[in-house]
N, C-alpha and C positions, 0 to 999 in steps of 0.2 A: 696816679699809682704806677711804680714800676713794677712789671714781672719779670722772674730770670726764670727758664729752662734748660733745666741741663738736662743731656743725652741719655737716655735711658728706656729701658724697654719696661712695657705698662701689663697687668693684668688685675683682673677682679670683674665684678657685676657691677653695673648701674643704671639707674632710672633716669630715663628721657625725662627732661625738664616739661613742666605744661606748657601747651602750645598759644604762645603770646597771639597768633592769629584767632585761634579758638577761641581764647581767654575775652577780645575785647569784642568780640560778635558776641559770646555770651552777655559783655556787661550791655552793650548795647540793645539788643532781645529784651533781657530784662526791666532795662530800662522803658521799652514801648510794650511791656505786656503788663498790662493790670492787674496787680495783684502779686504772688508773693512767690519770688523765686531763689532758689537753693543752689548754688556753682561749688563744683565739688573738684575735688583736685584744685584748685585754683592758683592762678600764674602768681609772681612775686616780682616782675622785671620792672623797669623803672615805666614801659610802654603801658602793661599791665595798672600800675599804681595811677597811671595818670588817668587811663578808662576808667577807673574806678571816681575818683574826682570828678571827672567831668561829668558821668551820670548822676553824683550826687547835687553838681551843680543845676544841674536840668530836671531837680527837683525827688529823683529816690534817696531810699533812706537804705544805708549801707551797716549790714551788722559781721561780724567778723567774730569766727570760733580759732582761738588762736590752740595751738597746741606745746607752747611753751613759752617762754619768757621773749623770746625776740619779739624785735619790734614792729617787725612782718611776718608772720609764718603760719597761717591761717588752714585748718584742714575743713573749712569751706567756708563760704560767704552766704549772708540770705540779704536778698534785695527785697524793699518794697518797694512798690512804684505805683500812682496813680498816671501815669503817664508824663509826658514831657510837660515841667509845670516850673521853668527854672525859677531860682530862688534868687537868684543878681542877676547882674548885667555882661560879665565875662566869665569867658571858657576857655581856659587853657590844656592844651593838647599837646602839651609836654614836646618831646623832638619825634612823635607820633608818626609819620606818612599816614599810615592808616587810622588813625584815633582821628587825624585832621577833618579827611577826605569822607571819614564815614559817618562822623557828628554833625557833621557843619549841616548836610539834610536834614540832618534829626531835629538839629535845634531847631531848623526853619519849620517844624511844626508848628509852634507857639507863634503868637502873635507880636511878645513881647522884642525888644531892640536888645540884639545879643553881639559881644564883642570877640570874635576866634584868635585866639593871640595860638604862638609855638614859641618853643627855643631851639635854639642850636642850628644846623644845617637848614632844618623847615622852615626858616624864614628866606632859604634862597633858594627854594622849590616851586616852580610856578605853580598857580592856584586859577592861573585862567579860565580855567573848566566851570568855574562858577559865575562869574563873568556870563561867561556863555550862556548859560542854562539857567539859571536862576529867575531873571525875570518873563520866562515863557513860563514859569509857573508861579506867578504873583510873591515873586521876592525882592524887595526891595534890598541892594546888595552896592557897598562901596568899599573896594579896596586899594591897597596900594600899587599900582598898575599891575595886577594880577598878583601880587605876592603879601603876605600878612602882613599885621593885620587886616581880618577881613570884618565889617560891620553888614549885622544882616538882620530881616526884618522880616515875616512873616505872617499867616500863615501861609507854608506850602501848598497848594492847588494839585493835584495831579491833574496832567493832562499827557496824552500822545507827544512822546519827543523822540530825535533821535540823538545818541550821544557819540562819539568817538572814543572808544577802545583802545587805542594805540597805545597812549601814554600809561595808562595805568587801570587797573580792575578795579582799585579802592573806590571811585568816585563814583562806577556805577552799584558797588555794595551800600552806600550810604543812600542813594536814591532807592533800592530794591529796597531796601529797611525800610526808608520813610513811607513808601507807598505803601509795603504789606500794613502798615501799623493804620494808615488811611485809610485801608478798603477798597481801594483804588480800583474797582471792578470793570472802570469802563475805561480805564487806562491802559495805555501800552507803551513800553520802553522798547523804541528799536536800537540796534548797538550795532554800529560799522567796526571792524578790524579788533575785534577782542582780543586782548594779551591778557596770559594767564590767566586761563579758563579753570584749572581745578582750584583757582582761589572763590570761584565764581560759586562753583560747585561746595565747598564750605561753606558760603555765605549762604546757599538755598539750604543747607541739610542745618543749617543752625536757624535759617527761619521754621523747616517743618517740624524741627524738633521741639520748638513751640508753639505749633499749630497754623500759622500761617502756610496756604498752600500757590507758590510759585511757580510758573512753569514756563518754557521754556521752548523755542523751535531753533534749532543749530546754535543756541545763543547769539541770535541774531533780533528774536522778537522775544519779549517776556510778559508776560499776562500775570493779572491777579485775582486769583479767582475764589469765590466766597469758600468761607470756610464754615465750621462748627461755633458755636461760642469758648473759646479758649480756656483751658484750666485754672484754677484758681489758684495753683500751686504747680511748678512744673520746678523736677530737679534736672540742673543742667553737669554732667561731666566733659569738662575740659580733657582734650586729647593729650597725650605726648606728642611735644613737640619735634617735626621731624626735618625741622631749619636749626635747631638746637642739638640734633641728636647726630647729623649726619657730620658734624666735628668728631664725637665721640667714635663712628664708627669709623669716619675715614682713619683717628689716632690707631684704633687698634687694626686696620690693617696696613699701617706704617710698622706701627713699633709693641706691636705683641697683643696676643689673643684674648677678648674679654666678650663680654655679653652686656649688649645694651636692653632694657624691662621697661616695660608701657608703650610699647609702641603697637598700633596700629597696621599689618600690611595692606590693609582693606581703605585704607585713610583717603579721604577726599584730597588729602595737602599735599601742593606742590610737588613738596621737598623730598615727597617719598621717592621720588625717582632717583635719589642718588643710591638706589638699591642698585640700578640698572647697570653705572656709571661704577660702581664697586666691582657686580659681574664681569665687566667689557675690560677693566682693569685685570681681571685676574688675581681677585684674592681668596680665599679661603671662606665662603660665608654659607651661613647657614637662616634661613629667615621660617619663624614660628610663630604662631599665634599671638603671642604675646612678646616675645622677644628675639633679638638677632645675634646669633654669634657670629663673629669675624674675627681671623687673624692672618697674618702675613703669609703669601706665597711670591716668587718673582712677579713684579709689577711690570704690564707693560701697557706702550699709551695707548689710550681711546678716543672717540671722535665722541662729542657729546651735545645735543643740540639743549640750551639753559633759556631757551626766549620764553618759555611758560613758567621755571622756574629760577629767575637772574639769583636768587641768593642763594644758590649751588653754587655761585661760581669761587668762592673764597676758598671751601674747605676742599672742594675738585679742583683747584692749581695747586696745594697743598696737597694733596694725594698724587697730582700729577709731577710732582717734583721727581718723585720718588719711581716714577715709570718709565722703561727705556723706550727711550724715544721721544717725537713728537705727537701731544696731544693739543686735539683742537678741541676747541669748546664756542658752541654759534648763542650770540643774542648778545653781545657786547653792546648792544644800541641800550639795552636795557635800562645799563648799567649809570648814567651822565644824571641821573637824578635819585642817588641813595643818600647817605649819610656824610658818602665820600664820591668824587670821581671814580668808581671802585676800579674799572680797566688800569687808566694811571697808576693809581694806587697801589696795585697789586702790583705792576708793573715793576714799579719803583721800589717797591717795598721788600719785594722777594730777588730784585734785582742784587740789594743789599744780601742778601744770604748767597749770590753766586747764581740763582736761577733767572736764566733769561727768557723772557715775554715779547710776543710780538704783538701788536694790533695792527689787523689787514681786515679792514673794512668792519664786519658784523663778527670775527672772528677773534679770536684770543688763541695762539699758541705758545704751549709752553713746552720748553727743549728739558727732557727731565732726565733721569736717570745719571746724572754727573754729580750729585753726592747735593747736599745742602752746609753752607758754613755758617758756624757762628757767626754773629753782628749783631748790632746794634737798630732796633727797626721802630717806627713809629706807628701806631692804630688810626695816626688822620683822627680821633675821635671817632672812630668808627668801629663797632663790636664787632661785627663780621671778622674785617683785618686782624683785629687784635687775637680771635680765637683761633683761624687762620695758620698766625705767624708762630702762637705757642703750639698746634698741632704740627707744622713742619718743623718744630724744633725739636722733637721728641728723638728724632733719629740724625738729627747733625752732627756736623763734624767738631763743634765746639757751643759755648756757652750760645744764648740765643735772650738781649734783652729786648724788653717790648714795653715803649716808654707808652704814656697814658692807656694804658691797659685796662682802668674801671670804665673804659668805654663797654666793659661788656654789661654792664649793669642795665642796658637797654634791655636787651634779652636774655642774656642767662649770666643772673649775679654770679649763682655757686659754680660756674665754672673750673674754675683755676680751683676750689675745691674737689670740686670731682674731678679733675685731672689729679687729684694727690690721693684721692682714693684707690684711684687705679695705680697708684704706686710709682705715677711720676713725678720726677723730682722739680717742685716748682717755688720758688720763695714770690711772694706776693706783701705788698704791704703800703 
């Protein structure tokens, strides 16, 4: 799909999309809690559809309250689940990071010989980490020198390990899941060098908002410790999503004053720091209980540290375009294992619109305030990029196309619609 934006200033209301992080810890929860659970708000992304699938392949049963004719559009889900009890032999986790990294534990509950396939980039994201860890907890585990397919065999054991943090938080959210769902009382997860810790922090408030109780010392030690017998019924609401929402708000402090609805400022996620990064910008904002207004004042750059939150960094070079000066932004290491090269990517990508990027070491600077042009730019297949390059077109100096742009279908299909609700002018098709 191509999208074109042309230059225009935006206003109206909209609803943060659900939070595809929330979304698949819910399916996942539900998936290890016994009995019968209700997901309210619930995601539609392609990340989303696929959690959905693979919990039903690991044996729950998936009911879906649709609220109109489309062929996804559900105003909740109810899960049954007698637990991880798969139904085949394979599980596909879609172009997931997190669907991969946080199943692949899950499945190893069962006993039975399970096949982890992905698409798209996820098949050239190391998976080493299983490797690693796997058979210090009685998993029989063969992959393609650390990259998928991954073939594994079960059951999972908890036992005392330590894991490495570095790379990524997903892989120890899928072992926290596996263990709560075990009972694991006389276990303990220690974690060297945690990155992106309030993802860590979601993952525990979506375990106790099922009953399992986690806990925690620096996030360096994690205990599991007995709980109640678990409800028979638990409804789960999905958050707005605020890796979805922080395009929305960067648009309207580019190119005219709106109100972003459902969002959280209390939110465990990440992403809510690009509140801070809108502040240190100098725009116009206003943040309420339930929603945030922002509209445009003189932008000028910020210094911004993304190493807890690396998927700020798309729509903060995209707002930094537009600030005079040079803005840095630290945790570019993060970035060598997303959907795209994203440093490069961006690099290159906004390089095409006239905005120049530097990468100096852990660092991203971008030289902003010298205007944005029209071009012609490509998504890499990457949703990030592509929401990105349609937000900093909102205020350029000419037309702005953005070839495979249904990369956004990962995380927020209606995008490019909610960009036309707010009154920008956008052809998609």
């Amino acid at each position: 799909m191509r999208a074109t934006v042309h230059p225009n200033s935006i206003k109206g209301e909209q609803v943060a999309p659900a939070s595809k992080s929330s979304m698949q810890r819910a399916c996942a929860a539900a998936l290890l809690h016994r009995g019968n659970t209700t997901i309210l708000n619930p995601g539609h992304s392609n990340d989303d559809l696929a959690a959905l699938d693979v919990i039903q392949k690991l044996g729950a049963i998936v009911q879906l309250e649709q609220s109109s004719n489309e062929k996804y559009n559900p105003t909740s889900i109810t899960v049954h689940s007698d637990g991880v009890k798969p139904i085949g032999t394979n599980m596909n986790c879609g172009e997931s990071g997190l669907g991969i990294r946080m199943f692949t534990p899950i499945a190893a509950l069962s006993d039975q010989t399970i096949t982890i396939e992905g698409e798209g980039s996820l098949l050239k994201r190391p998976m080493h980490f299983f490797d690693t860890i796997f058979p210090k907890l009685g998993i029989e585990i063969e992959s393609k020198d650390g990259y998928l397919p991954i073939q594994i065999k079960g059951p999972l054991k908890p036992a005392n390990i330590e894991v490495d943090g570095s790379l990524s938080s997903q892989f120890l959210t899928g072992l926290l899941m596996a263990y709560a769902a075990s009972d694991a009382t006389n276990a303990v997860i220690q974690v060297k060098d945690l990155k992106s810790k309030p993802y860590i922090d979601l993952t525990l408030s979506v375990l106790n908002a099922f009953g399992w109780n986690v806990q925690h010392q620096d996030y360096k030690r994690f205990e599991f410790l007995a709980h109640p017998p678990l409800a028979d019924h638990i409804d789960y609401t999905v958050e707005g999503d605020w890796s979805g929402a922080a395009f929305l708000l960067v648009a309207g402090a580019i190119a005219g004053g709106i109100v972003v609805e459902g969002l959280d400022p209390f939110s465990t996620q990440a992403d809510k720091a690009v509140l801070q990064a809108l502040i240190d910008a100098g725009c116009q904002i206003s943040i309420q209980p339930t929603k945030i207004e922002i509209a445009p004042l003189p932008l000028k750059a910020f210094h911004f540290n993304a190493t807890d939150c690396p998927d700020l960094f798309p729509p903060l070079v995209a707002l930094a375009s537009y600030c005079s000066g040079k803005t840095v932004i630290e945790g570019v290491r993060r970035l060598a294992h997303k959907e795209s090269d994203r440093a490069l990517t961006l690099q290159e990508e906004f390089g095409k619109l006239g905005v120049a990027i530097t990468l100096q070491d852990d660092l991203m600077i971008i030289e902003g305030g010298k205007g944005v042009h029209g071009g012609n730019v490509h998504s890499r297949h990457d949703h990030r990029i592509a929401m990105a390059c349609a937000v900093a077109a909102l205020k350029a100096n000419g037309v702005v196309e953005i070839e495979a742009a249904d990369a956004i279908n990962k995380s927020y299909p209606h995008f490019f619609k909610d960009l036309s609700y707010l009154s920008a002018e956008v052809d998609y098709k």
